[in-house]
N, C-alpha and C positions, 0 to 999 in steps of 0.2 A: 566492522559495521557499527552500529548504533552501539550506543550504552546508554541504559536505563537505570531509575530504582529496583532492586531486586522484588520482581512482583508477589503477592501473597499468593499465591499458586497451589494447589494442592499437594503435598510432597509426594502421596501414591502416585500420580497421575506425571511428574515433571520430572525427579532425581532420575540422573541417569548413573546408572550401580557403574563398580567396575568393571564387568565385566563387559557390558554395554562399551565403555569409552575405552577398553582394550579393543573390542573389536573397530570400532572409530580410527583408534593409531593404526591398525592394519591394513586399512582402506587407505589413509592418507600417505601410509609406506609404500602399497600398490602405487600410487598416484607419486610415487616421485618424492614426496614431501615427507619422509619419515619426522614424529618427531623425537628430541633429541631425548628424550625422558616420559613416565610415568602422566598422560593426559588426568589435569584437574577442571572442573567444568565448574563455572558461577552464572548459573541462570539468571537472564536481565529482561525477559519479556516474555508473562508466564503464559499466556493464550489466548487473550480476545483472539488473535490472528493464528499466527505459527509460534513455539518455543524457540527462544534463542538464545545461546548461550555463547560467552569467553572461554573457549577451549587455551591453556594454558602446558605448556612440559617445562615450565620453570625459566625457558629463554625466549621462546617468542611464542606470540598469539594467532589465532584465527576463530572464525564464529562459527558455528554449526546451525543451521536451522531444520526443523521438524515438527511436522503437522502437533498440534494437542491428540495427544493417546487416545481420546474420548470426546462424545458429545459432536465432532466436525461433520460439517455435510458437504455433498459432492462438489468438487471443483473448487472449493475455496481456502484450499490449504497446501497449492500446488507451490512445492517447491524445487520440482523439475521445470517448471518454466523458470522459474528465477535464474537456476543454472543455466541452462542453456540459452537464457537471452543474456545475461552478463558474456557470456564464453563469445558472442558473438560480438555483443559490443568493447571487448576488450581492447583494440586498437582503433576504435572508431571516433577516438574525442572525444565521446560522451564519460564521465570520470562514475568507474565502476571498481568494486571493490573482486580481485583475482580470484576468479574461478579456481579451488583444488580440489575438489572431490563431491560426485555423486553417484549416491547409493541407493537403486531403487527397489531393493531388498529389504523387505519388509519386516521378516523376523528377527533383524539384528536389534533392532529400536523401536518397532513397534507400529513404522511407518517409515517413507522414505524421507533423505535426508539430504546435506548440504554441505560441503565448508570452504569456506572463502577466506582470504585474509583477511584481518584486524588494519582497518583503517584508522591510523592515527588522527585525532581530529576531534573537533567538539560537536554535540549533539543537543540542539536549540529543541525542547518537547515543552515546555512548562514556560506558563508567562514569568518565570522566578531568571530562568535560561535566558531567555529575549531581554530580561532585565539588564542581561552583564553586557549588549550591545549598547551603541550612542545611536545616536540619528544618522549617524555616515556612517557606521559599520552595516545597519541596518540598510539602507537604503541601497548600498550594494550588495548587502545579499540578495535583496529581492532581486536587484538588476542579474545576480548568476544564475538563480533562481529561475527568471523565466528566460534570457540567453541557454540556460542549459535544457529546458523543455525544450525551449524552439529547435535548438543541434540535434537533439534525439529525434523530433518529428522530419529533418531534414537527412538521417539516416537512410541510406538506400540497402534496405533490410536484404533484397537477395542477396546483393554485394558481400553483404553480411554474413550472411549462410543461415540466413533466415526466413528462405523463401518458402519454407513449407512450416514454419511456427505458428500460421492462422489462416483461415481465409482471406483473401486483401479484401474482398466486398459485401455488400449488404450488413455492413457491419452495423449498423442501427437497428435492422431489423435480427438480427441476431443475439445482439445484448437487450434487445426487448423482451427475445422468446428467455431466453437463458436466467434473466433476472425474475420476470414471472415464475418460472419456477421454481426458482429460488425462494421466491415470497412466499408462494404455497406451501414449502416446508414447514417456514418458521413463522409463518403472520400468529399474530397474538388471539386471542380470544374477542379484544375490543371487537364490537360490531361499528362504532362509529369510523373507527380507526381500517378498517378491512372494506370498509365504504369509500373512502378516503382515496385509499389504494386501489380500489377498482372503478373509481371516476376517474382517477389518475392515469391510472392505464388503458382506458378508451380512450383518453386524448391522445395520450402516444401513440396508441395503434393506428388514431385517426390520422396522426399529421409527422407518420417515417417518411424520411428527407431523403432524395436521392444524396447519394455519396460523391464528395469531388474530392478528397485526396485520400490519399492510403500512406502509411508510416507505423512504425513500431510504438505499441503505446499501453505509456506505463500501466495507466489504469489506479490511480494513487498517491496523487504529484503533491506536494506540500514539503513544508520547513519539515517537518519532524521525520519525513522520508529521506535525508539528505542527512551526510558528515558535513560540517565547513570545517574548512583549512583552519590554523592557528594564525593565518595572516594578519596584519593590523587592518587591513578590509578584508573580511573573511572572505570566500567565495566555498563553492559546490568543489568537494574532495572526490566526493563518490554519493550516486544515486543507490538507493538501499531499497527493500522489503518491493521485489516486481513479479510477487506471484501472481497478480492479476494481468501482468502483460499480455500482448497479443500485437495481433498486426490488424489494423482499422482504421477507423476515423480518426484522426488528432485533435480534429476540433472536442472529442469527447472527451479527452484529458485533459484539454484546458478548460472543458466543465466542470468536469470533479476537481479539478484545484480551487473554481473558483467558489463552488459550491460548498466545499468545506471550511470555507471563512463562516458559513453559517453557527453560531453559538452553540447549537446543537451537537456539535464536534465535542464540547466539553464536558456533555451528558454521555457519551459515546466512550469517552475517554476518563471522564469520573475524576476531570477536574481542572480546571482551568487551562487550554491551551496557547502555546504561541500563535498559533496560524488564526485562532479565532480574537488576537490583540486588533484593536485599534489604531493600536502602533502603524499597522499594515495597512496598507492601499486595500480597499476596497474590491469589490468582485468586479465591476467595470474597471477599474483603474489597471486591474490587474491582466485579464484580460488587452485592452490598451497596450499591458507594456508587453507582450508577450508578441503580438504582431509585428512592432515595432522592433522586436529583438530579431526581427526574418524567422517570425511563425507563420504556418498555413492562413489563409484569410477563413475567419470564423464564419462562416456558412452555417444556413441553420441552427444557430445560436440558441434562441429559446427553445427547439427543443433537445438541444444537447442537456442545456441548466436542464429543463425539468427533468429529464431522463438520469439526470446525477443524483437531483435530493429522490428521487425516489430510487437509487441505487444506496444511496449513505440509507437510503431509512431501510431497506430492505438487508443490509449489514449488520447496522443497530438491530434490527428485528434477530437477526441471528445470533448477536450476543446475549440479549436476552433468551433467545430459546436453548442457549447453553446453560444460560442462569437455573432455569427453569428445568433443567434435566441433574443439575446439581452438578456441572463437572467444568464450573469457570466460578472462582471467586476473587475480589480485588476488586482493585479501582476501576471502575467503568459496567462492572455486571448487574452490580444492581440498579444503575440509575443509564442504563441505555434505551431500557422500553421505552422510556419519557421523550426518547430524542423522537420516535418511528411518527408521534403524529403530527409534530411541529417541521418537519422535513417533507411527509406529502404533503402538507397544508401548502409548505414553500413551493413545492414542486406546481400545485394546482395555482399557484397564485404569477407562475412567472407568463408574462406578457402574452404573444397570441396564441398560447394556451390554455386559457380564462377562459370560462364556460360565456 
């Protein structure tokens, strides 16, 4: 999967001892996939989201993923759904990285866990990354980029064995309820900013869209969620980090890709992102090519957008309130609160949802 800078993580909270990663090899031995030697683990993504690590026995690799030991709240550190919606999309086209092992056994690690093979392939996160691209590497990636949303949204999820991974309906009114309470966990102190979010979310409540299609959906779609190939035009190797999947609206996933072109992604992130480059088509353009790739027709569009930045601000809100409980440090914790009001403000400001 991905490789990152090794994050500044708290070592109490991230090393996983040996005996931890002995029991790791024995789950992976269950599963068929013994490895050949003694597992060494090098943490590469220490917890805005989940921990992720290069599990290594000296001759080949895979990644393990696992909730943060501390400070996480309900539902957003699911990495049983990762597994189980790769497991299904593994012959389907859409390029995922092989399901080996899940462990919902909590006291081996501290929470449940993950491991998937190590996809070969480079990892675009930092506008330093999008740098070593030209104008036609680039422009094909975007082109696989949104060809690869649209294939996934074209997935016939029962086919799949994924007819009971979500509800197929009312999925707008669903991730409305579910995000509100989300917010309520972790909304800030700001009273301007909690105003913000709750004129934000009477317009949503006011104007839930009926639903016209249903499809499997990421919940997360961007450059920096995605391997590309070593190609001389890169393309989508494998789709990465789908603990937010589910079965719903598509048109919503093409909001949150398009919504995190917002700048705000790089306060979120704690530091200059690719997806938030100029380089990139814009949030219409983007949109545009994604249709055009044999994507769902975007129905209800504004309020998908607003329903996304007030989803990214309501994220942001949650790495700050790890901040704030002391148990996330590193790029992005300290300077994510910043992103929560510039994202509803976006969210109140997108078209006929204007006061």
């Amino acid at each position: 999967m991905k490789t990152e800078p090794p994050a500044q993580a708290s070592r109490a909270t991230t090393d996983l001892s040996r005996a931890e990663l002995d029991a790791v090899a024995r789950r992976m031995a269950e599963a068929d996939v013994p490895p050949a030697g003694p597992l060494e683990a090098a943490l590469i993504t220490g917890g805005r989201s989940n921990l992720t690590y290069v599990l290594s026995d000296g001759t080949a690799r895979w990644v393990l993923r696992m909730p943060p030991r501390a400070g996480r709240t309900p539902s957003a550190h699911d990495v049983a759904r990762e597994f189980r919606v790769t497991s299904g999309l593994r012959d389907s086209g859409v390029p995922v990285a092989r399901p080996v092992v899940l462990c919902e056994d909590e006291s081996l690690l501290g929470g449940a866990f993950t491991v998937v093979e190590h996809v070969d392939g480079r990892s675009v996160q930092s506008r330093d990354d999008l740098a070593a691209l030209d104008d036609t590497q680039l422009d094909h990636v975007v082109a696989s980029l949104t060809s690869t949303l649209a294939a996934l949204h074209r997935v016939d999820h029962v086919a799949a064995g994924l007819g009971r991974f979500g509800r197929p309906d009312a999925y707008a009114q669903r991730q409305l309820h579910r995000w509100r309470g989300q917010w309520q966990l972790v909304a800030p102190e700001d009273e301007e900013v909690r105003a913000a979010a709750a004129e934000l979310e009477r317009r949503l409540v006011a104007a839930v869209p009926e639903q016209r299609s249903t499809g499997i959906v990421h919940g997360d779609f961007r450059i920096d969620n995605t391997i590309l190939d070593h190609g001389r035009l890169p393309g989508v190797a494998a789709v990465v980090d789908w603990e937010l999947s589910t079965i719903g609206d598509p048109v919503a996933d093409v909001a949150m890709m398009c919504a995190y072109r917002d700048e705000a992604l790089d306060l979120i992130l704690g530091a200059p992102s690719a997806w938030t480059s100029d380089r990139l088509p814009d949030a219409p353009a983007l949109a545009e090519a994604y249709e055009a790739a044999g994507g769902v027709p975007l129905d209800h569009w504004d309020f998908h957008l607003a329903l996304a930045y007030y989803k990214i601000g309501t994220i942001a809100a949650g790495i700050e309130h790890r901040h704030r409980a002391g148990v996330g440090t590193g790029p992005g914790f300290a300077t994510a609160g910043r992103a929560v009001p510039r994202l509803m403000a976006a969210g109140l400001a997108v078209g006929s949802l204007r006061a």
